[in-house]
C-alpha positions in Angstrom: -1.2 -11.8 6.4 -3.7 -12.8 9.7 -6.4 -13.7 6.8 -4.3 -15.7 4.9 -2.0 -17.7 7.6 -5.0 -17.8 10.4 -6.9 -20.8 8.1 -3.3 -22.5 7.9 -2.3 -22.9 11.6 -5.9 -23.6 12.9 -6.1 -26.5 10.2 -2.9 -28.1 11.4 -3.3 -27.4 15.5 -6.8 -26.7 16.2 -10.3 -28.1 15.9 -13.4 -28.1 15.2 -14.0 -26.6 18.3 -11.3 -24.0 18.3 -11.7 -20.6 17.1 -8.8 -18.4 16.3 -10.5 -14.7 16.6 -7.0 -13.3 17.6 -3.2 -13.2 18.1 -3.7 -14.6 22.0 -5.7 -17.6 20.5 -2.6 -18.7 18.5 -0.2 -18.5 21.1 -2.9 -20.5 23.2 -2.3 -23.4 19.9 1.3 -23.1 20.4 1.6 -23.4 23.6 -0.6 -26.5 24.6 -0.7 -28.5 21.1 -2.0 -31.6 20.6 1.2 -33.0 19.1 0.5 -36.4 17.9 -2.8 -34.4 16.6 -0.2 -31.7 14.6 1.5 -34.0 12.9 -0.7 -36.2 11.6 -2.2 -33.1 10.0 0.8 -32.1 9.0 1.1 -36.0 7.3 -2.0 -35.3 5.7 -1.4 -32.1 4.4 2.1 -33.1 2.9 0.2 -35.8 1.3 -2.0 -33.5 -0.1 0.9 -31.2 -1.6 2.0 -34.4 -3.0 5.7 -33.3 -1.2 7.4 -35.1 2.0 6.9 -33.3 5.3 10.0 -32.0 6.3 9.8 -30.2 2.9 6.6 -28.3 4.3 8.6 -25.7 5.8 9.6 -24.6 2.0 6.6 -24.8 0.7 4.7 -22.8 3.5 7.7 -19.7 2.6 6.4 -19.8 -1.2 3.1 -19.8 0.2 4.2 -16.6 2.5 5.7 -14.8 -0.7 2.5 -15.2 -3.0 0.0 -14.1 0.0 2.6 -11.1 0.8 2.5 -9.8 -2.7 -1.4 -9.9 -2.8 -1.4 -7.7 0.5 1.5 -5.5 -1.5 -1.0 -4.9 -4.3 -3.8 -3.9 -2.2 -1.9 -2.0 0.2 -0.5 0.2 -2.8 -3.9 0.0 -4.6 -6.3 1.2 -1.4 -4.6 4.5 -1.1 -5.0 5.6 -4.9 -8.4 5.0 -4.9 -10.0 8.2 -3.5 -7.2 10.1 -5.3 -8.4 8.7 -8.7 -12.0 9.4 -7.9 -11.2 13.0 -7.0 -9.3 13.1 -9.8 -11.8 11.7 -11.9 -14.3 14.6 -10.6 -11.8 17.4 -11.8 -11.9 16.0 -15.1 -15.5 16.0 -14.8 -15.9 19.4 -14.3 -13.5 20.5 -16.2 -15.2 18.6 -19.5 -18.5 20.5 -18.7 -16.9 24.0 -18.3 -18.8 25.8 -21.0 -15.5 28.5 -21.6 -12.6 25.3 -21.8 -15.5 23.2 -24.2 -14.3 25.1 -27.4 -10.6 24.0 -26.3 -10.2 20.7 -28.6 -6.8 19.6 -27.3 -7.7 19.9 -23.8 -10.7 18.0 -24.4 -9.4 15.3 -25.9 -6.7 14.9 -23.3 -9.3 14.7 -20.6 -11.1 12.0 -22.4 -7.9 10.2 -22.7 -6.9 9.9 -18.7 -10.3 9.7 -17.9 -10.6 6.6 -20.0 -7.1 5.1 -19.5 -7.1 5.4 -16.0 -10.7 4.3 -15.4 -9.5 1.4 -17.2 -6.3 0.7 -15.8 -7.9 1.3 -12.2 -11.2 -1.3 -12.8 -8.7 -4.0 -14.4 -6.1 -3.9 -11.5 -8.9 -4.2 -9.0 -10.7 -6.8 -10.6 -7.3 -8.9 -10.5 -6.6 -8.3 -7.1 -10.0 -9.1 -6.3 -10.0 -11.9 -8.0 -7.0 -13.0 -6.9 -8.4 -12.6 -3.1 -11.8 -14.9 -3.7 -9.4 -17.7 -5.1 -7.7 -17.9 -2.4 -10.1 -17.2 0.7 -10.9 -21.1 1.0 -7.5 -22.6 -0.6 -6.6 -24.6 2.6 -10.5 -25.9 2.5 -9.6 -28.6 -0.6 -5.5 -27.6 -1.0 -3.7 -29.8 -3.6 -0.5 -29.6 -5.0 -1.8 -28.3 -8.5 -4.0 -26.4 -7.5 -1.8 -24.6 -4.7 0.8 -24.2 -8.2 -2.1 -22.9 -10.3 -2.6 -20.0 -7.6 1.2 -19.1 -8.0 1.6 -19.3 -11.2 -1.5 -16.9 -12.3 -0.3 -14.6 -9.5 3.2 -14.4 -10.6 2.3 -14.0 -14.3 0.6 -10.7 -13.2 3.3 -9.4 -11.2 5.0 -7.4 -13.3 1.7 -6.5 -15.2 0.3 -4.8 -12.1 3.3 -3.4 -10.8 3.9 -1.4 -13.3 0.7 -0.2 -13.6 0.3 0.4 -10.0 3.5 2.3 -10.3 2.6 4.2 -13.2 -0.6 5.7 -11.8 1.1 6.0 -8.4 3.4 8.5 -10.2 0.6 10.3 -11.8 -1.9 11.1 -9.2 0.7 11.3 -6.8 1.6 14.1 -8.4 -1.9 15.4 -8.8 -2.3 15.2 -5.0 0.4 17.2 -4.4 -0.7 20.2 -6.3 -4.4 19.6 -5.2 -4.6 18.0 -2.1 -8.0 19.4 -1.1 -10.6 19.3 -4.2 -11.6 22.5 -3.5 -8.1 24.2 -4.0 -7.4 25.4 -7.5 -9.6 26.3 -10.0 -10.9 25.0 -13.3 -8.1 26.9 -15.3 -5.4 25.8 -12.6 -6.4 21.8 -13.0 -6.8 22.5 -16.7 -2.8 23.0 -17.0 -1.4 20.1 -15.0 -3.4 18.2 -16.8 -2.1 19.5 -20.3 1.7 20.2 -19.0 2.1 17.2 -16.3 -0.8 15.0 -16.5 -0.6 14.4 -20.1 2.7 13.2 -21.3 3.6 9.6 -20.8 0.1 8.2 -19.8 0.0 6.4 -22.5 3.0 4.0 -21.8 0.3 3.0 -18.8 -1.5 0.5 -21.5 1.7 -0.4 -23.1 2.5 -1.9 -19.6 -1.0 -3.1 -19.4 -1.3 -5.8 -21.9 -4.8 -6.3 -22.2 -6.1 -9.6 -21.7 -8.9 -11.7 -19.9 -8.6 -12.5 -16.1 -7.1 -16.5 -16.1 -8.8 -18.8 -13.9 -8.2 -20.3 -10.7 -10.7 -23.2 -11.6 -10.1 -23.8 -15.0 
């Protein structure tokens, strides 16, 4: 949360001249504040919000639940990233084994969770990422509306990537548990899991997934 909450506390107790590069440089904020300072900044920013300023304490815990489901996403995305690639690299060679080539089923199944979860994986990631440039350098011009604009295209997505993320989580979970090393298994090996386990239900993954374009922050 540090990237999220460090803009918020040096706006309202520090300076210009005040940098926050860790946890001891907030105590220092806290513990020798400029208190007229503070609250006049805190006047100013419920002004901004368009709310009173003893109502700043509820706003700043809706602010803490939107930031701590962005750092949910990507602490649940990060992990499933190599996995997918090596994944991805199984399918890979399994699509250019010359003996499984003449197997039509199997190749078509490949094709299948290759492209669903390449999909799924690139459309997650471009929302979180979104998500994380949008808000970077809210505090720099906050608003009311556009501080409810932020909230309200990251809570429309919360179910959307949540199940996803869930989804694939299952999936290659799985996968990693049966090949936790790339080298382990062979061709043949990888080949079943994918037809017995890998295969059924990946599907429901874009049924979750409504497709859609990314909304706007700015719009």
């Amino acid at each position: 949360m540090k990237s999220f909450t460090r803009p918020l506390i040096s706006q309202i107790y520090g300076s210009d001249q005040v940098e926050i590069q860790d946890f001891g440089d907030v105590v220092k904020l806290f513990r020798d504040p400029d208190i007229s300072k503070a609250l006049e900044k805190l006047r100013i920013m419920a002004d901004k919000l368009e709310i009173k300023p003893e109502e700043i304490p509820k706003f700043m815990e809706d602010y803490g639940d939107i930031f701590l489901s962005l750092s949910y996403y990507r602490q649940c995305l990060d992990p499933l990233v190599p996995i997918i690639a090596g994944f991805l690299f199984a399918v890979d060679d399994i699509k250019g084994n010359f003996q499984m080539k003449s197997d039509i089923r199997l190749m078509e199944t490949c094709e299948m969770l290759e492209s669903i979860i390449s999909e799924r994986l690139s459309g997650i990631t471009g929302r979180v990422e979104n998500f994380e440039r949008s808000t970077a350098h809210m505090w720099d011009e906050i608003s009311a509306a556009r501080f409810r604009q932020i909230e309200r295209v990251i809570s429309s997505y919360h179910t959307n990537i949540g199940g996803v993320l869930c989804a694939l989580s299952v999936k290659l979970d799985a996968w990693h548990k049966m090949f936790p090393d790339p080298t382990l298994g062979g061709p043949a090996r990888k080949a079943e899991f994918i037809i017995t386990e890998m295969r059924q239900g990946i599907t429901s993954i874009e049924q979750v997934d409504h497709e859609g374009s990314l909304l706007s922050f700015d719009s």
